[in-house]
C-alpha positions as CSV (number, residue, x, y, z in Angstrom):
1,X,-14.1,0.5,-13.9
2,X,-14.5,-1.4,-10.3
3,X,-15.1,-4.3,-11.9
4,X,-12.5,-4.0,-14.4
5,X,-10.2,-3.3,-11.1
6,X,-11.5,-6.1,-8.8
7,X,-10.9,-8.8,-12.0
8,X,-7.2,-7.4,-12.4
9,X,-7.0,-7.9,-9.0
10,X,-7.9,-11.0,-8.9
11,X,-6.4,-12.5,-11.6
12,X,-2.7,-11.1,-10.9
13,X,-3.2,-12.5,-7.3
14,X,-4.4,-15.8,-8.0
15,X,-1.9,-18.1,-7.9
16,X,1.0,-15.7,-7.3
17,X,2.6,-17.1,-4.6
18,X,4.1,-20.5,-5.5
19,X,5.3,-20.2,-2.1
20,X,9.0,-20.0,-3.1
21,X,9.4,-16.4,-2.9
22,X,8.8,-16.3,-6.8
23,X,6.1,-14.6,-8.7
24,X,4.7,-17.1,-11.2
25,X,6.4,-15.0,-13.7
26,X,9.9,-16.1,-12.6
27,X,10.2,-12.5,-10.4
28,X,11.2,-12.4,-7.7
29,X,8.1,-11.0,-5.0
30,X,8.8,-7.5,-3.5
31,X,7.9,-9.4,0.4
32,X,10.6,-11.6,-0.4
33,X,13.5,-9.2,-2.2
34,X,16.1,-9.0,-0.1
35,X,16.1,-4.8,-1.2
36,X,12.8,-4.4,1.0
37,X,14.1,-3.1,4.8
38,X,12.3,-2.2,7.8
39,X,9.9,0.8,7.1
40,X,12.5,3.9,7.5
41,X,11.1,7.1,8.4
42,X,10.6,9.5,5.5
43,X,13.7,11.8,4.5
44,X,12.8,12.7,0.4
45,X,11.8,16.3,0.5
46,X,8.3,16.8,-1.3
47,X,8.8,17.8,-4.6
48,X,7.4,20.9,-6.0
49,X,5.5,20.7,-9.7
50,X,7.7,21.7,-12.6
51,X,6.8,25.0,-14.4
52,X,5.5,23.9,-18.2
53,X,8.2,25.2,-19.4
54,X,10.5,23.3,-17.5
55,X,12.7,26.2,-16.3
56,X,12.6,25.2,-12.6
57,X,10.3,24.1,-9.8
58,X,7.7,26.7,-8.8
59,X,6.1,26.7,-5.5
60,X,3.0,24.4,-6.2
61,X,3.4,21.4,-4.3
62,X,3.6,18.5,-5.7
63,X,-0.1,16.8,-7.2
64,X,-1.1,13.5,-5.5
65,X,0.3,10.8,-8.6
66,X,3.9,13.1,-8.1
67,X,3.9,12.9,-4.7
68,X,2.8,9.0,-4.4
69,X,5.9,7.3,-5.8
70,X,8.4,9.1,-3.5
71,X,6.6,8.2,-0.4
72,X,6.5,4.8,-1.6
73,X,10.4,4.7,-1.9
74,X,10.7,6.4,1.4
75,X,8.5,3.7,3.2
76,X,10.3,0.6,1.1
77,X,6.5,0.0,-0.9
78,X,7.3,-2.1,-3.9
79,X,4.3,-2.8,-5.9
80,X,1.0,-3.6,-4.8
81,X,0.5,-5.2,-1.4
82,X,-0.8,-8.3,-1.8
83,X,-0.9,-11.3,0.7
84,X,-2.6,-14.1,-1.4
85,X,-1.1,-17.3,-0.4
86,X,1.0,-16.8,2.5
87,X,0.5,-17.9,5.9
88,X,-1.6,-15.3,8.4
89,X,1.6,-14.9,10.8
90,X,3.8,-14.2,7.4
91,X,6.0,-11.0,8.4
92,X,7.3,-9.9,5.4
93,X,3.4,-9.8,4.2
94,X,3.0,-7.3,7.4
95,X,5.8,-5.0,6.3
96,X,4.4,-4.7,2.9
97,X,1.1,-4.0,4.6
98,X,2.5,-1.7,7.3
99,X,4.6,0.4,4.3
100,X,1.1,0.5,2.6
101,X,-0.7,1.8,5.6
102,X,2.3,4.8,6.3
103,X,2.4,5.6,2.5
104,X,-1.7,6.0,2.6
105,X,-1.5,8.2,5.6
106,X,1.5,10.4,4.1
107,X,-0.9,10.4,0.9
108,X,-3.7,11.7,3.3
109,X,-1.8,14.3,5.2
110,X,-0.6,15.8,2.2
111,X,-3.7,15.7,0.2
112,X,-5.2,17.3,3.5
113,X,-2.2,20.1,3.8
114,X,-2.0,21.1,0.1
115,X,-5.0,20.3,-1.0
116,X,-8.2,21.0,1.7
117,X,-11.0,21.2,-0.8
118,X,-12.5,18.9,-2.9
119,X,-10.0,18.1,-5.0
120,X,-8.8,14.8,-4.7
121,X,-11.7,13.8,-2.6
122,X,-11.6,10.4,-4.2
123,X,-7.9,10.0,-3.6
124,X,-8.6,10.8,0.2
125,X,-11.1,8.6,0.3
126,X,-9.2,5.6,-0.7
127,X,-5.7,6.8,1.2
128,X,-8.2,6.1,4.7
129,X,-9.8,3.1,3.4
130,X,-6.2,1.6,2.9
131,X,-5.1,2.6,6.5
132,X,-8.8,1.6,8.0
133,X,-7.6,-1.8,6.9
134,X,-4.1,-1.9,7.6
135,X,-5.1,-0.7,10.8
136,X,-7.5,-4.0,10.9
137,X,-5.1,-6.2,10.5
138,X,-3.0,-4.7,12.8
139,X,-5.4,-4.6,15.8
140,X,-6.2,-8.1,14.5
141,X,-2.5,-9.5,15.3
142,X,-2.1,-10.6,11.9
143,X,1.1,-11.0,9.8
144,X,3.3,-10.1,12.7
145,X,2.1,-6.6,12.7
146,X,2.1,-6.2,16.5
147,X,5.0,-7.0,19.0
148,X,1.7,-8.4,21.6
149,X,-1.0,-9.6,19.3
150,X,-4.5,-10.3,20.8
151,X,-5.3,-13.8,22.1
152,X,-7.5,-14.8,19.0
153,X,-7.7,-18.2,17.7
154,X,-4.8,-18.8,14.8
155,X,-8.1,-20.8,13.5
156,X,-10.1,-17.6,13.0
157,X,-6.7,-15.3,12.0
158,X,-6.0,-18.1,9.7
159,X,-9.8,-17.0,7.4
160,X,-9.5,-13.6,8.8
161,X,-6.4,-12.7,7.8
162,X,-6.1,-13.1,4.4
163,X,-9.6,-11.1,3.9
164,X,-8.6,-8.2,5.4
165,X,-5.4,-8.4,3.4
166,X,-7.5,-8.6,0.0
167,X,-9.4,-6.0,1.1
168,X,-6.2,-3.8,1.9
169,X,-5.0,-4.6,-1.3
170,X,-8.5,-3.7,-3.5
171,X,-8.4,-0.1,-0.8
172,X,-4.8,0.5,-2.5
173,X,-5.4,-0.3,-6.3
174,X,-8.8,2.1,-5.7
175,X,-6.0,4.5,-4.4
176,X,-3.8,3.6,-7.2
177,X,-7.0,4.3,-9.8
178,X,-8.0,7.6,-8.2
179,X,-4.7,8.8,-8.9
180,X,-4.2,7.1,-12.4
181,X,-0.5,5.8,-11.3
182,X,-0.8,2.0,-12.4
């Protein structure tokens, strides 16, 4: 299944960005739609899981793969975050990362609160390997992610950059996978 992941990966990020804001589908990319914002703080209550017989919501919280696409509308995540092609100090590329990071650690602290156990140990995992690397590329200066970057070389952000950013990217489609939401 890795494999199979890492090859999707690769081949829907190859070549993506023609470096006119368009997909080379013709779409439009989410770092470039004018509908993505500055991250806004979460306001969606957390849904609770339906009952099976769809009378109402009981007081289960909501499972990780319910949970995952309202945090990612609260935080402005469209699609994967992926930064293949654009230029280390590209900010719209940070936001996408930075939205990634604060849906990952949502992800975590919910999985934590409603779910302490084993249960959706490989879920957790992956939420913190997605904000290890956000958090990288963060204390790395790269993408505009920090008002007061370090003093590093743009030479060494310019092959740094984009490798944290893959590896950001593989972190959240192994999130993606442990929760079976492609």
């Amino acid at each position: 299944m890795t494999t199979a992941l890492t090859a999707v990966l690769l081949l829907t990020s190859c070549g993506s960005g023609s470096g006119n804001g368009q997909a080379d589908n013709g779409r439009t990319s989410p770092r470039t739609s004018p509908s993505v914002t500055a991250t806004p703080t979460p306001s969606s209550p957390v849904p609770t899981s339906q009952s099976p017989s769809g009378a109402g919501a009981s007081d289960a919280p909501a499972t990780p793969p319910e949970i995952m696409p309202v945090y990612q509308s609260d935080y402005g995540l469209v699609g994967t975050p992926a930064c293949t092609g654009v230029p280390w100090d590209d900010a719209g590329c940070g936001k996408d990362l930075t939205a990634a990071g604060e849906v990952a650690d949502a992800m975590t602290r919910h999985m934590q609160k409603h779910f302490p156990g084993g249960e959706y140990a490989d879920a957790k995992k992956a939420a913190g390997q997605v904000a290890r690397a956000v958090n990288m590329l963060r204390k790395a200066g790269c993408y505009g992610m920090t008002p007061n970057p370090p003093k590093t070389s743009p030479d060494k952000l310019r092959e740094l950059c984009p490798t944290l950013s893959t590896v950001a990217s593989l972190s959240w489609l192994s999130l993606e996978g442990s929760l079976d939401v492609f």
